[in-house]
C-alpha positions in Angstrom: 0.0 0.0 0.0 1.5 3.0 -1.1 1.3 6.5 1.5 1.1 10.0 -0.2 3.5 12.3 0.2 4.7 15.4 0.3 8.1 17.1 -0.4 9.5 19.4 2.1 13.2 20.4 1.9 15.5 21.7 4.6 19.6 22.4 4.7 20.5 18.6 3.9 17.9 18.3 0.9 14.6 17.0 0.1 12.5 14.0 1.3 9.2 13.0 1.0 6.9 13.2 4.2 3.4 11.2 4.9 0.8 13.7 3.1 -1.0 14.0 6.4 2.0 14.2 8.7 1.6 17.2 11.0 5.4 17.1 11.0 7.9 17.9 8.9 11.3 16.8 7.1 13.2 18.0 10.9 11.0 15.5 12.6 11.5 13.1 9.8 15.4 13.4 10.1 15.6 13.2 14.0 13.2 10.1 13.4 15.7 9.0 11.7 18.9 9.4 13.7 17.6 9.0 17.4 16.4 5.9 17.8 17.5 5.4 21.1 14.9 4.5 24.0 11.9 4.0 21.3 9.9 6.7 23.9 8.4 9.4 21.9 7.9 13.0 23.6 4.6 12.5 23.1 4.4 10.7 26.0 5.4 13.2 28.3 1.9 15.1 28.1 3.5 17.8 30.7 6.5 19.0 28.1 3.9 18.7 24.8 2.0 21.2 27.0 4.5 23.4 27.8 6.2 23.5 24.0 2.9 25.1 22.9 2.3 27.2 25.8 6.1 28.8 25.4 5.1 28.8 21.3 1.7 30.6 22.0 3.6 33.0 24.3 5.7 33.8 21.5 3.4 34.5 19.3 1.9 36.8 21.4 4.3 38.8 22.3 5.5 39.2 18.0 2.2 39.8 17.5 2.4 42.5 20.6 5.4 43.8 18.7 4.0 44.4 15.2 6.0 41.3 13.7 3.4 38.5 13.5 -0.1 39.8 11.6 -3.6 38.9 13.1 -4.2 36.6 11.1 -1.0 34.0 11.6 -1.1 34.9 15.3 -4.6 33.6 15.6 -4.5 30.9 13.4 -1.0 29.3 15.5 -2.3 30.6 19.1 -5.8 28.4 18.5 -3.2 25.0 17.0 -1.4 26.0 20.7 -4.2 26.0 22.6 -5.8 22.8 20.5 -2.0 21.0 21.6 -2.6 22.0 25.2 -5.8 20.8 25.2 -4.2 17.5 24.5 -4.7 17.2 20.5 -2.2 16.2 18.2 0.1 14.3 21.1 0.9 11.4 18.6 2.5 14.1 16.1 5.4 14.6 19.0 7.2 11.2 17.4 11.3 12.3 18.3 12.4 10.3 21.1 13.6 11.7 24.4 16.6 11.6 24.4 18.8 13.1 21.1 21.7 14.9 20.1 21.2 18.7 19.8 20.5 19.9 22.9 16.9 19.8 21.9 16.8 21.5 18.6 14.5 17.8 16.9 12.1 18.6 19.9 11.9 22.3 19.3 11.3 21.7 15.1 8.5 18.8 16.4 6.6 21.4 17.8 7.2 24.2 15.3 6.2 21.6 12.3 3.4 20.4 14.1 1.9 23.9 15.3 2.6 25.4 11.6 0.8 22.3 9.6 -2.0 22.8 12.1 -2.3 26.4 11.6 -2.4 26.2 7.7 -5.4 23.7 8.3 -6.8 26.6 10.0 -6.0 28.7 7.7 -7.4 26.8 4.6 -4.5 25.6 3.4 -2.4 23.0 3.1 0.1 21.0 5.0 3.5 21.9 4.1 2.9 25.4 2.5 5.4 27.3 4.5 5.5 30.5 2.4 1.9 31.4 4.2 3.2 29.9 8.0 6.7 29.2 8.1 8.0 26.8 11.3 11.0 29.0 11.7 9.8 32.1 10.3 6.6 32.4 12.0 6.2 30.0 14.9 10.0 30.4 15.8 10.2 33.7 15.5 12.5 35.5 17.4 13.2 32.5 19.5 16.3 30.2 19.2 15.8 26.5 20.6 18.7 27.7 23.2 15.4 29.6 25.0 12.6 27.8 24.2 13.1 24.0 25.0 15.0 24.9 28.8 12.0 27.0 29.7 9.5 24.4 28.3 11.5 21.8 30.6 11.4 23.9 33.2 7.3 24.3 33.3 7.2 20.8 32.4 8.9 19.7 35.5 7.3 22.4 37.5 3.8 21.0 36.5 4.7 17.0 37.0 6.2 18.1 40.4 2.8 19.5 41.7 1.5 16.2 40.6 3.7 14.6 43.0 3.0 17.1 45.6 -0.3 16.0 45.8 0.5 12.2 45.4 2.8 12.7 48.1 0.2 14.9 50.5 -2.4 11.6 50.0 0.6 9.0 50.8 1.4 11.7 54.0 -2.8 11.6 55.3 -2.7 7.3 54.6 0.1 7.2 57.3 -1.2 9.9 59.4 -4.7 7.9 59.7 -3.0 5.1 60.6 -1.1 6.5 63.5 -4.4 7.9 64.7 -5.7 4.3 64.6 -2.3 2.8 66.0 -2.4 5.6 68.7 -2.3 3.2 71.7 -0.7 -0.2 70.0 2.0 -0.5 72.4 5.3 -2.2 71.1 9.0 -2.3 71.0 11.3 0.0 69.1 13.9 -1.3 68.0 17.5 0.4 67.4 20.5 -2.3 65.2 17.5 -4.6 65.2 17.9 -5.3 68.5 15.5 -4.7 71.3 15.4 -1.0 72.6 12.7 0.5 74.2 9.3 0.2 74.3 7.4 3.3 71.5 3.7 2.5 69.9 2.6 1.7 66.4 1.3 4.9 66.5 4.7 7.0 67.1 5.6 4.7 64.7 3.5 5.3 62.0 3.5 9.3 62.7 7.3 9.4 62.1 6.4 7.8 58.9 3.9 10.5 57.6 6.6 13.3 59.3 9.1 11.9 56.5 6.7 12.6 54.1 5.6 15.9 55.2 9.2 17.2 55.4 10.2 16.3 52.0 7.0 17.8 50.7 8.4 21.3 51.9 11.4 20.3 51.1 10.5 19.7 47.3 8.2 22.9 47.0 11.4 24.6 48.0 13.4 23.4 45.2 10.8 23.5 42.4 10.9 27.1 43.2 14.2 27.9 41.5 12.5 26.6 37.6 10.4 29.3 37.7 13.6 31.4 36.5 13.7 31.2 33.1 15.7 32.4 29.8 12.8 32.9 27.3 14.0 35.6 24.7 17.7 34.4 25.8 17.7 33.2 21.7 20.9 30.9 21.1 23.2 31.9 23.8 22.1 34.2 25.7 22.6 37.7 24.4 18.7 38.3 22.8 19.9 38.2 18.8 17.1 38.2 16.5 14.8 39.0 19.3 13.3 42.4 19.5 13.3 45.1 22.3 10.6 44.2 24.4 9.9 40.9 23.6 11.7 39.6 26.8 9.2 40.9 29.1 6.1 40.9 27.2 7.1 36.6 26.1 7.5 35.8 30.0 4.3 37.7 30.8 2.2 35.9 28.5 3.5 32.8 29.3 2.6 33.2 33.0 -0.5 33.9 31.7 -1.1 31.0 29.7 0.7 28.7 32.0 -0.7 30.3 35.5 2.9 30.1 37.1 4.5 33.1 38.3 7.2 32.9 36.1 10.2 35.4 35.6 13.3 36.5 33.1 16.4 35.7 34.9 18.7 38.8 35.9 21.7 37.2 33.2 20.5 35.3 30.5 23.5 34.3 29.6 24.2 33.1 32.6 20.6 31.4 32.6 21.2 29.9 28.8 24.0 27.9 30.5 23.3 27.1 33.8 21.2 23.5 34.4 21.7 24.0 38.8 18.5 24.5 39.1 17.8 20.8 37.9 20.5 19.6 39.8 18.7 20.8 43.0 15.8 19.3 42.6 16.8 16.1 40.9 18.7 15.6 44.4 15.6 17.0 46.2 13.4 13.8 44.4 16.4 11.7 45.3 16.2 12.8 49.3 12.6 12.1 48.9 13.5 8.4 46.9 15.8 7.5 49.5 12.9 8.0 52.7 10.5 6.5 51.1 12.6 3.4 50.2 14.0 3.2 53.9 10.2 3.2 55.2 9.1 0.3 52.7 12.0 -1.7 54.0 10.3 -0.8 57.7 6.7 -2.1 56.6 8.3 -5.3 55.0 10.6 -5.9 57.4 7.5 -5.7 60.6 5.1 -7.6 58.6 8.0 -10.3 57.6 6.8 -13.8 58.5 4.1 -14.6 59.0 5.7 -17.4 61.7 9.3 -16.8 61.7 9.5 -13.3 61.1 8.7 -10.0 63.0 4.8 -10.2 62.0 3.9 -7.1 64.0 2.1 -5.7 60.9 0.3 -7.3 58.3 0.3 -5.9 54.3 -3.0 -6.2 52.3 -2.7 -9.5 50.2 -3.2 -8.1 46.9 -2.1 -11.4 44.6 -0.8 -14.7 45.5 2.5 -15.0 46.6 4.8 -17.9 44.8 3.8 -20.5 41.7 5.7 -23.0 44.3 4.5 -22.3 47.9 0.9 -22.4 48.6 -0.2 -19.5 51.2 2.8 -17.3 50.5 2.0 -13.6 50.2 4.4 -11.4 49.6 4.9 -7.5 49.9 5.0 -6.5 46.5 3.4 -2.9 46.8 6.5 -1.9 49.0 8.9 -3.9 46.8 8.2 -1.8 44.1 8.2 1.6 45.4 11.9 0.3 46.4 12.5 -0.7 42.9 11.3 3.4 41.9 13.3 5.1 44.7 16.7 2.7 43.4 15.7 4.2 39.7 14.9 7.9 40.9 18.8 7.5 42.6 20.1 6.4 39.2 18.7 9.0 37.4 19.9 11.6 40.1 23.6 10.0 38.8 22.1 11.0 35.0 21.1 14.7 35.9 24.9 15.3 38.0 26.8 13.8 35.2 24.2 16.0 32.3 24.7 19.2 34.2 28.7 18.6 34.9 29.3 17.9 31.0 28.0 21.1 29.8 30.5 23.2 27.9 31.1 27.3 27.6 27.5 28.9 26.6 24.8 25.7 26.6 24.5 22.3 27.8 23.9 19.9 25.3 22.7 17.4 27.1 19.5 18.9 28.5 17.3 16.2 27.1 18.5 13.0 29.1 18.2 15.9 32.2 14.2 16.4 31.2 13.8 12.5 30.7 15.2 11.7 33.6 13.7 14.1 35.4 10.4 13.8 34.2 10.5 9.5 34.5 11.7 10.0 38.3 8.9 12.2 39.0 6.2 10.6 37.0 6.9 7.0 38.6 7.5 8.3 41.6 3.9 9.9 41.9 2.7 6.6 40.7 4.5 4.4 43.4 3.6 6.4 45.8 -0.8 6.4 45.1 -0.2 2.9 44.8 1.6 2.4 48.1 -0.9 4.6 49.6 -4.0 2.8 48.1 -3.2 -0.4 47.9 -0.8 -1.0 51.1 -0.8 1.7 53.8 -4.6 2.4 53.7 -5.2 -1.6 54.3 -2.1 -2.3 57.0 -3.8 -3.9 60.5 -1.8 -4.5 63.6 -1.3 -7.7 65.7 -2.1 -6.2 68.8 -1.7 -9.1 71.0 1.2 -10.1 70.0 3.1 -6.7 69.8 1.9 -6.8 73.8 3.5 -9.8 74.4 6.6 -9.0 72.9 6.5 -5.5 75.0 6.3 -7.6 78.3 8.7 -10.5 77.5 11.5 -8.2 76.1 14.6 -7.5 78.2 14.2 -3.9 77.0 11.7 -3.6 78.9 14.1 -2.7 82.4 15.1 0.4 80.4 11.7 1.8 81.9 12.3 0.1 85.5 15.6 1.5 85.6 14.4 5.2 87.4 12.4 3.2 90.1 14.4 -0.1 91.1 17.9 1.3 90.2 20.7 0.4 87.7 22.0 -2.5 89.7 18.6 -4.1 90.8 17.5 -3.6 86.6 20.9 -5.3 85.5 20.0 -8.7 87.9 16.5 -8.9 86.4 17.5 -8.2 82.7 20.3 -11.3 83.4 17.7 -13.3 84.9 15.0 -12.9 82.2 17.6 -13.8 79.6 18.8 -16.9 81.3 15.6 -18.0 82.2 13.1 -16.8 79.4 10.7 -15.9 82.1 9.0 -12.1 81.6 10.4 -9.2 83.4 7.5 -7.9 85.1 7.1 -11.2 86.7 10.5 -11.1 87.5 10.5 -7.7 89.3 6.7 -8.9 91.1 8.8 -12.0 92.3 11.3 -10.1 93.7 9.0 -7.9 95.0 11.0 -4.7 93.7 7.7 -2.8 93.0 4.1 -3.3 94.3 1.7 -4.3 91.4 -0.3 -1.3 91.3 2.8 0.6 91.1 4.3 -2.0 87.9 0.9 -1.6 86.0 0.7 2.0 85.9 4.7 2.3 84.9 3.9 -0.4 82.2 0.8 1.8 80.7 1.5 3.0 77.0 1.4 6.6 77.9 4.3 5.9 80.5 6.4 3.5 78.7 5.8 5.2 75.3 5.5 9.0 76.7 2.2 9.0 74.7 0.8 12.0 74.2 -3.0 12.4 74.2 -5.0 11.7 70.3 -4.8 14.5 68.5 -8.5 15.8 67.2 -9.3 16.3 63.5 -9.5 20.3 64.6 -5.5 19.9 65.8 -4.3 17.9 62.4 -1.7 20.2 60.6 -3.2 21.9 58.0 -2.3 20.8 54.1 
């Protein structure tokens, strides 16, 4: 079966496109060369968004400017908004990561948005003498400005995604501590008995961890919202006119509803990728916590007979194709198999950012994939874990009692009211004999009953402090 064609011609020659192609010979070429992870930017809906929203931008402030006439600025500001919209994703067909520093991603999305235009126009696809790709919808822009500031909103808008995934995963763990308040158990410190805490504390660090990184993340995301927009190629505005600097980055914080800003230098800014350093180890910080706490919840619901069993994980699919019964915790294992690939890329961005060279980095593409992967399966990982693990986790109550009373930590507490010496006898005792401290210290008659229950209560040994109310919860 034959496809129509059409010629479009560019500085190596001519070559024949797919007649209805929203893209061009550019596209074609970087087709052509990068086929590297077989992931087209199309699948990042966040930067296909921001491409068009920097493009409309532009437009807008040309046509501001007197260089872009009503007619092409209307006709490429309704193909922007269609893109944003979420149309025409499957014309974004270069893969993610390329040679170029981003120049087959930036000609994606001026071919695509000029061939949409002339549709809207009335004409066909590929006559660039009415819309041009560079002419027109790259006008006064160089890709040096528009793909780093499209990054940057791209990974400003996938890390609010995760901001919010993160703030559900934070409320899961808080809701259990609230129902864990008074589960009394022992803490542990080298895996070795310490002293005695609650499931509750327990829980509540966990949703702490969370909460912290949360602020900790909103904090770096911060520094993308500088951006070199009208930079052009390296820095020092060529080709683009006086006063399209501000009036570009106000119409893009418009259209994109982030307070957005020029930086100070764009030189300086053209160059200069430490802003996505920052946060790639910010998301790396936040990979590393959550990791440590899944190897907590596998780790206390390990067993269910020879392990710690203290917890138990929902059973979400059978365990083994060998050993019936055996259900294993699969949510948590691969949240720990996101957090070991958020690390890795964090190696990725450090190594991007370090091989830049004089006026750009040309290796900003496998900084936005990364990036952008880490963050996307990160959010993802972390609903699941929430949904489909946290929200579902019940204690063994009983037995996280028994433990509590038959532990040799448990003289820690005794220490302040029989003394060091008297604590050290019974702690030797207990081990030797396997019998329970408390029974030990009745025995010996080292403390009246009444006076070893109320010591033993979880707000003594744990220092408990009374429930919190929904009215007290931290807000957000």
């Amino acid at each position: 079966m034959t496809i129509a064609t059409r010629s479009e011609h560019d500085l190596i020659g001519d070559r024949d496109v797919p007649l209805e192609a929203y893209w061009g010979v550019h596209t074609l070429r970087a087709l052509e060369n990068f086929p590297i992870t077989g992931i087209p930017i199309g699948t990042s809906p966040f930067l296909v968004e921001a491409l068009a929203a920097v493009k409309e931008a532009a437009a807008a402030a040309n046509h501001d400017l007197g260089l872009l006439d009503d007619e092409r600025y209307n006709a490429i500001r309704q193909a922007c908004e269609e893109i944003r919209s979420g149309e025409l994703r499957d014309e974004f067909i270069v893969d993610v990561i390329q040679g170029g520093a981003g120049t087959s991603t930036n000609m994606n999305a001026n071919e695509v948005i000029a061939n949409r235009a002339l549709e809207l126009m009335g004409h066909k696809k590929g006559d660039y003498h009415v819309i041009h790709p560079n002419e027109h919808v790259n006008l006064s822009q160089s890709t040096n400005d528009v793909y780093p500031t499209a990054v940057k909103i791209a990974i400003i808008l996938a890390t609010h995604a995760l901001l919010d995934a993160m703030a559900v995963l934070e409320a899961s763990f808080a809701a259990k501590a609230d129902e864990f308040h008074d589960v009394l158990k022992m803490g542990r410190t080298q895996l070795q008995d310490a002293v005695p805490m609650t499931l509750g504390q327990e829980f509540r660090t966990y949703s702490l961890m969370i909460s912290e990184d949360r602020s900790r993340l909103s904090e770096a995301v911060l520094l993308l919202h500088e951006i070199n927009l009208g930079a052009t190629a390296i820095g020092t505005q060529l080709n683009a006119p006086a006063g399209y600097v501000p009036s570009a980055c106000e119409h893009l914080s418009r259209i994109t509803g982030l307070p957005l800003e020029s930086a100070v230098d764009l030189i300086e800014a053209t160059q200069d990728c430490g802003a996505f350093v920052q946060l790639s180890g910010t998301l790396k910080r936040v990979a590393v916590k959550l990791s440590k706490i899944c190897n907590d919840l596998r780790l206390l619901s390990s067993g269910p007979r020879a392990g710690f069993n203290e917890i138990n994980l929902p059973a979400v699919q059978a365990g083994s194709s060998i050993m019936p019964g055996k259900v294993n915790p699969v949510i948590p294992e691969v949240v720990n198999q996101v957090a070991f690939q958020v690390i890795g890329h964090d190696v990725t961005v450090t190594m991007a950012a370090e091989g830049g060279q004089l006026q750009l980095n040309a290796f900003e593409p496998v900084i936005c994939y990364s990036l952008s992967a880490g963050i996307s399966r990160l959010r993802e990982a972390i609903l699941v874990l929430a949904s489909r693990c946290v929200d579902g986790i019940t204690a063994n109550v009983e037995l996280l009692r028994s433990e509590v009373e038959n532990s040799i930590g448990l003289v820690t507490a005794l220490n302040p009211y029989i003394g060091y010496s008297a604590a050290t006898d019974v702690a030797q005792e207990a081990l030797a004999t396997g019998r329970g401290v408390a029974e030990i210290v009745l025995e010996r008659g080292l403390l009246p009953p009444e006076k070893l229950e109320a010591i033993l209560r979880p707000e003594t040994l744990a220092h408990l402090a009374p429930k919190r109310s929904k009215l007290e919860e931290p807000a957000g």
